[in-house]
C-alpha positions in Angstrom: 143.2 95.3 71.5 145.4 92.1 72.2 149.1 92.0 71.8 150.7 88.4 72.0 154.3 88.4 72.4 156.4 85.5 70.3 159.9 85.1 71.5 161.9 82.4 68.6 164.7 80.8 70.2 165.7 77.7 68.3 168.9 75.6 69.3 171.6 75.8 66.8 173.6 78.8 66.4 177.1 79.0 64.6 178.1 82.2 66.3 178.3 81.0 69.6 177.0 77.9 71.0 174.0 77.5 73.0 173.3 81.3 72.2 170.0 81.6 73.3 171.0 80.3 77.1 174.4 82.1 77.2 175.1 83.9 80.8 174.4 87.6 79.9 174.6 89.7 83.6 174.0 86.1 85.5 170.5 85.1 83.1 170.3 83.5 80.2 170.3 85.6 77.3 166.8 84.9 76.5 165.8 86.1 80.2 166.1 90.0 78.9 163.5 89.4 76.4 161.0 86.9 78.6 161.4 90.0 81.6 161.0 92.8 79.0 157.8 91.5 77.4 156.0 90.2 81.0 156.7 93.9 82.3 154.5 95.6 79.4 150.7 96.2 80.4 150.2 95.9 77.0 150.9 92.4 76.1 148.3 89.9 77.4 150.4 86.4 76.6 153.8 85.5 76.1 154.9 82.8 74.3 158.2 81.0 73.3 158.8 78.6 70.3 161.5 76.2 70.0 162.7 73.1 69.2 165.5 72.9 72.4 164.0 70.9 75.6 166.4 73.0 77.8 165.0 76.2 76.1 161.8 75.6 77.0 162.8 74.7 80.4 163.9 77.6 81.1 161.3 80.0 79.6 158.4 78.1 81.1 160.8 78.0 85.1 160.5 82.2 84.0 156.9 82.3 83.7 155.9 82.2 79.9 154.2 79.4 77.7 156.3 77.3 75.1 155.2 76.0 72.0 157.1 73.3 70.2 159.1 73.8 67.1 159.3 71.0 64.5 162.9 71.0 63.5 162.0 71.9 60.0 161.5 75.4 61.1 164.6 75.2 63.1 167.2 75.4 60.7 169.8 78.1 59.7 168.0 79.1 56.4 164.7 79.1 58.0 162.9 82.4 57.5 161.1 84.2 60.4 157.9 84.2 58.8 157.0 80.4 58.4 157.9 80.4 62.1 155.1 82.9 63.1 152.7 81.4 60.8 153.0 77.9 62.8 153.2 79.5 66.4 149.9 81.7 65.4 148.3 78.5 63.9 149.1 76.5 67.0 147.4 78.4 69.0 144.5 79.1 66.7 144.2 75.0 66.6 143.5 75.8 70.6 140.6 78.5 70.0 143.1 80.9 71.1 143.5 84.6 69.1 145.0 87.8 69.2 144.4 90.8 67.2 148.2 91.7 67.4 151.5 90.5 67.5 154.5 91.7 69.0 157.9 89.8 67.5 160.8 89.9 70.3 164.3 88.2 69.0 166.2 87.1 72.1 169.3 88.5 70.9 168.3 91.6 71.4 169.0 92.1 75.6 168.9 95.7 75.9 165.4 96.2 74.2 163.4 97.2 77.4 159.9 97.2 78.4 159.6 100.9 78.3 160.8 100.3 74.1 157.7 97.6 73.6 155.3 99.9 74.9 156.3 102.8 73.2 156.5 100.7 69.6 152.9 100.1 70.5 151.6 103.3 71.4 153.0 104.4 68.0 151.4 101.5 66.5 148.3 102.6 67.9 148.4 106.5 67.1 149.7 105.8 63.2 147.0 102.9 62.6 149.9 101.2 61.9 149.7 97.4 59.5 153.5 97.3 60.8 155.6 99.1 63.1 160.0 98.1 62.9 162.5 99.1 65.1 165.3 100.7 63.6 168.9 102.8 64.3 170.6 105.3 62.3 173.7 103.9 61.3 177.0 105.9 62.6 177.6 106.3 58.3 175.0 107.0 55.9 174.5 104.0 53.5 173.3 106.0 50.8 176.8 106.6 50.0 177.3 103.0 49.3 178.7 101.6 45.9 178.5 98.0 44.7 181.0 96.4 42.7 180.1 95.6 39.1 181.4 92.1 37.5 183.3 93.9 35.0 185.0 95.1 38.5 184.0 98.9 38.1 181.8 100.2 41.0 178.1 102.1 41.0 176.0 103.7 43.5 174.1 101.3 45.1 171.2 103.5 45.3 170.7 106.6 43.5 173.9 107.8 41.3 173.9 111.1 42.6 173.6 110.1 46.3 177.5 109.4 47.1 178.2 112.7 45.7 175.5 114.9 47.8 176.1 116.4 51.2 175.1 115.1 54.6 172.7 117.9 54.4 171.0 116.7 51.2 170.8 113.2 52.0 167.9 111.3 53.2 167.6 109.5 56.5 168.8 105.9 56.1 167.4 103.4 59.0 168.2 100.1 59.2 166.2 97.4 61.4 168.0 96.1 64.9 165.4 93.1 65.0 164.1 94.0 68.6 160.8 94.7 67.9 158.3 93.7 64.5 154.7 94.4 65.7 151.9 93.6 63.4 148.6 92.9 62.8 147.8 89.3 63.1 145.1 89.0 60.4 146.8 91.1 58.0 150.1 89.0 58.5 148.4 85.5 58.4 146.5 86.7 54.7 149.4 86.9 53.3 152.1 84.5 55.9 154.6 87.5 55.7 155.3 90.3 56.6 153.5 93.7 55.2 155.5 95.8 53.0 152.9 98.5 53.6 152.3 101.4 56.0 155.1 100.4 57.8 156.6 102.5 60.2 159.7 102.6 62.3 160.3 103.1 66.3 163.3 104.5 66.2 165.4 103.1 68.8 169.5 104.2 69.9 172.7 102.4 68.4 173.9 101.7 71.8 170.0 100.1 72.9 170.6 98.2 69.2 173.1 96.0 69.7 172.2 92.1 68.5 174.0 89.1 69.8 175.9 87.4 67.4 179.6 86.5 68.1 181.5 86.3 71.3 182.4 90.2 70.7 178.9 91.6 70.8 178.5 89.8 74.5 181.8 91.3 75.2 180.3 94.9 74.4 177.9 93.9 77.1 180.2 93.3 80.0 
């Protein structure tokens, strides 16, 4: 079964500038991601898109093939999955296909080779459409309340959840963006994400950090 690896790393970023090329451990921070993903056995191509000429530069000086971004995929409120659906397409438009695809977000450093290829091997043993990585949060979300106009406050899930014990409550998992991997047929039908038999690799909060703001690379150091 083929696994291509897409890495997005557009230019602009409001957090911190240049984020995709910021010195993380003397690389770039889209180095962790490129050397992750060309350690696997299991991924057969890896490619990143992007609409920054110095971006590319690097990737392809690091071994891995670039695809172009047009810039109206390269915007802040650009969703994810436009930006698959063009990389797939492009390389469709050169007679070249993969069965799956493995989504890598280069803020995610600490996501290792030996994480990918577990995802997978969980992919492969639940017949998997989708498989997530995800932490446990330190605090249990399902205790969360949102405010009401009218300024009183309700659960934000199930009204008896915030008053239940540890014990009682279910397991809340929230995604870390390090790994999507998906079926590329099933994801093109529809040009999203599936919302079905989806399951999660669970991953550590420490492993989960994302790179957003000049404290998260200070976490790093």
């Amino acid at each position: 079964m083929s696994l291509l690896a897409i890495i997005p790393a557009r230019a602009g970023s409001k957090g911190i500038k240049n984020k995709n090329l910021v010195n993380v451990k003397g690389y770039p921070l889209i180095y962790w991601s490129i050397n992750a993903a060309r350690q696997s056995t299991f991924i057969d191509r890896v490619v990143v898109t992007t609409d920054c000429h110095e971006i590319a530069k690097v990737s392809k000086a690091f071994g891995v093939d670039v695809i172009s971004r047009p810039s109206h995929l390269s915007t802040d409120q650009t969703p994810m999955a436009p930006v698959i659906t063009h990389t797939i397409n492009e390389l469709l438009n050169k007679g070249i296909s993969y069965s799956n695809v493995v989504l890598l977000q280069p803020t995610s450093p600490l996501r290792t080779c030996q994480h990918i290829e577990e995802a997978y091997q969980l992919y492969l043993e639940k017949n998997a459409t989708m498989v997530v990585s995800v932490f446990e949060p330190e605090f249990n979300l399902g205790k969360s309340y949102i405010q009401k106009s009218n300024g009183e406050i309700e659960s934000a899930f199930a009204n008896d959840f915030p008053h239940l014990r540890r014990q009682e409550m279910p397991k809340f998992l929230m995604p870390n963006g390090a790994i999507y991997l998906f079926y590329a047929q099933d994801f093109m039908s529809r040009e999203n994400f599936a919302k079905n038999n989806v399951h999660p690799y669970i991953m550590s909060r420490a492993d989960s950090i994302d790179i957003d703001t000049y404290s998260d690379l200070e976490r790093l150091s």
